[in-house]
C-alpha positions in Angstrom: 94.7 -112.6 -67.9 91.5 -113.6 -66.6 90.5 -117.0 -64.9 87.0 -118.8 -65.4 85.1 -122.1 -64.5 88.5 -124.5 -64.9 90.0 -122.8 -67.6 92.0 -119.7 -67.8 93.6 -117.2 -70.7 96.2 -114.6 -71.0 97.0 -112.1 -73.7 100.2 -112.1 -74.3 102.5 -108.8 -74.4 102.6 -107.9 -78.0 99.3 -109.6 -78.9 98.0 -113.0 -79.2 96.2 -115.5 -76.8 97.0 -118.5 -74.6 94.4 -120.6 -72.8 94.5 -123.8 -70.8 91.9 -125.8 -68.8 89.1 -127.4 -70.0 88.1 -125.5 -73.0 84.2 -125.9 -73.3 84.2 -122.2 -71.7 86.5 -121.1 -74.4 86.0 -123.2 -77.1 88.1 -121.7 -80.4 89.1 -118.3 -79.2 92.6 -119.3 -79.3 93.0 -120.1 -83.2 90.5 -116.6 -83.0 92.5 -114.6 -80.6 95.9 -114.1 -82.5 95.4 -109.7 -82.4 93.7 -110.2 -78.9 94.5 -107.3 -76.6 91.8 -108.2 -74.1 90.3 -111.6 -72.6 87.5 -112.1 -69.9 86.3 -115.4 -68.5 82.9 -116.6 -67.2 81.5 -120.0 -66.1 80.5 -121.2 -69.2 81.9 -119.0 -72.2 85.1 -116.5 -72.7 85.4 -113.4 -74.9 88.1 -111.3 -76.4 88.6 -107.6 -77.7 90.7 -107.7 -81.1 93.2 -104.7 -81.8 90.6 -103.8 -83.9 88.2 -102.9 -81.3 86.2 -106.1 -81.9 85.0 -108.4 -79.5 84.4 -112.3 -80.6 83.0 -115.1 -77.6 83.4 -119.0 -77.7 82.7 -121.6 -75.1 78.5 -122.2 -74.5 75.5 -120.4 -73.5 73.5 -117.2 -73.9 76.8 -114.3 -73.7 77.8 -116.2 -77.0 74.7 -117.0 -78.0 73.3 -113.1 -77.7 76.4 -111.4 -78.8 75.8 -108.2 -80.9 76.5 -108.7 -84.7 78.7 -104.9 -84.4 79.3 -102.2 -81.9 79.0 -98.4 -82.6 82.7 -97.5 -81.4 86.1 -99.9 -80.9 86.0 -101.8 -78.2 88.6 -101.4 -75.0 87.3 -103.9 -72.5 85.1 -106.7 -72.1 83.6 -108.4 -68.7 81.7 -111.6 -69.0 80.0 -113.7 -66.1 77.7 -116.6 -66.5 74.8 -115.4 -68.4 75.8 -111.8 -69.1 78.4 -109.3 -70.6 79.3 -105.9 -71.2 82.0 -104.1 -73.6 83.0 -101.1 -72.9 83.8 -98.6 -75.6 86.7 -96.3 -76.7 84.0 -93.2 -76.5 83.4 -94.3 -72.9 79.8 -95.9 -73.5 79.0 -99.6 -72.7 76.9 -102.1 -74.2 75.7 -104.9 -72.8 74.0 -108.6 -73.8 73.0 -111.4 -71.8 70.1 -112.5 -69.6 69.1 -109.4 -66.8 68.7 -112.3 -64.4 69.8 -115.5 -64.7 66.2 -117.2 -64.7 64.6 -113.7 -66.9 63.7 -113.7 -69.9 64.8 -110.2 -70.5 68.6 -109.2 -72.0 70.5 -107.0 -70.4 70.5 -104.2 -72.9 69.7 -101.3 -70.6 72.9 -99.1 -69.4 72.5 -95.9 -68.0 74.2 -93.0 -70.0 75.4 -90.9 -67.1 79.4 -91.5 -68.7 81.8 -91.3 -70.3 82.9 -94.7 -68.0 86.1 -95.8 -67.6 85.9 -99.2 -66.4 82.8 -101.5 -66.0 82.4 -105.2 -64.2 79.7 -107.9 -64.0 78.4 -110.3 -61.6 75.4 -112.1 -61.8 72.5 -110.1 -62.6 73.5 -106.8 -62.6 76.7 -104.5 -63.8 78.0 -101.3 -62.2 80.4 -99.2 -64.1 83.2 -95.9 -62.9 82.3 -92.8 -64.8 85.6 -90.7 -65.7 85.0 -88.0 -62.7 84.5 -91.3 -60.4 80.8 -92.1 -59.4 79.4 -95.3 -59.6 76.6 -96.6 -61.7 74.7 -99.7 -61.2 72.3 -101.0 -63.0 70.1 -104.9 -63.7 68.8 -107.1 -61.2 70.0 -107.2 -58.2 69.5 -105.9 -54.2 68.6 -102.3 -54.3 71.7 -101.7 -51.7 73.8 -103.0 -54.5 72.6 -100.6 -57.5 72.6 -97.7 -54.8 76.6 -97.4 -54.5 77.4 -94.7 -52.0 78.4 -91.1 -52.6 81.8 -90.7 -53.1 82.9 -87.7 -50.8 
């Protein structure tokens, strides 16, 4: 389940998708999201992962707007804010699309390779990520305190 700017969406147990609110931030990822085994909400646009590893947006702006055409492994999980994304991969890699900043120019394609991750979030401008032995990445624009996370002891 995953809540957005007045909408929200759940997958449902076996598969399938359910969303309610105003649905200009998910547009027709419903009548789309009938395998969906993941869902993530931002302000203006929401995207699922298919049981197929596939990952398909609706709603506005530039995370549906950007969206890669293919990734190089199945998807697992998907994270979406207002003007970014990331998917992360069943080989533990990430990609992700989307402005590095919400005024930039620049898309957030740059993620560090220090994985395999297991889990990965976005805010913002920047994304941070959980490697499988447990240190933290961080990486886009943001306050250097932010993309330093602190040892783990």
């Amino acid at each position: 389940m995953s809540a957005g700017n007045n909408a929200a969406c759940a997958v449902h147990a076996v598969s399938g998708l359910t969303c309610w609110g105003d649905d200009t931030s998910f547009g027709d990822l419903p009548a789309r999201g009938a395998d969906a085994v993941d869902v993530a909400m931002g302000k203006l646009s929401a995207c699922i992962v298919t049981s197929t590893g596939t990952v398909r947006c609706g709603g506005t702006g530039i995370v549906v707007d950007t969206l890669p055409a293919a990734f190089p492994h199945p998807v697992t999980r998907v994270v979406v804010d207002l003007a970014n994304a990331c998917a992360l991969m069943d080989d533990g890699s990430i990609a992700c699309w989307g402005r590095d900043g919400q005024d930039s120019e620049a898309l957030m394609t740059a993620v560090p390779t220090n994985g395999p991750y297991v889990d990965v979030d976005v805010y913002d401008a920047y994304a941070c990520a959980i490697t499988a032995d447990g240190r933290v990445d961080c990486w886009g624009d943001a306050d250097p305190d932010v993309l330093q996370p602190p040892v783990r002891p």
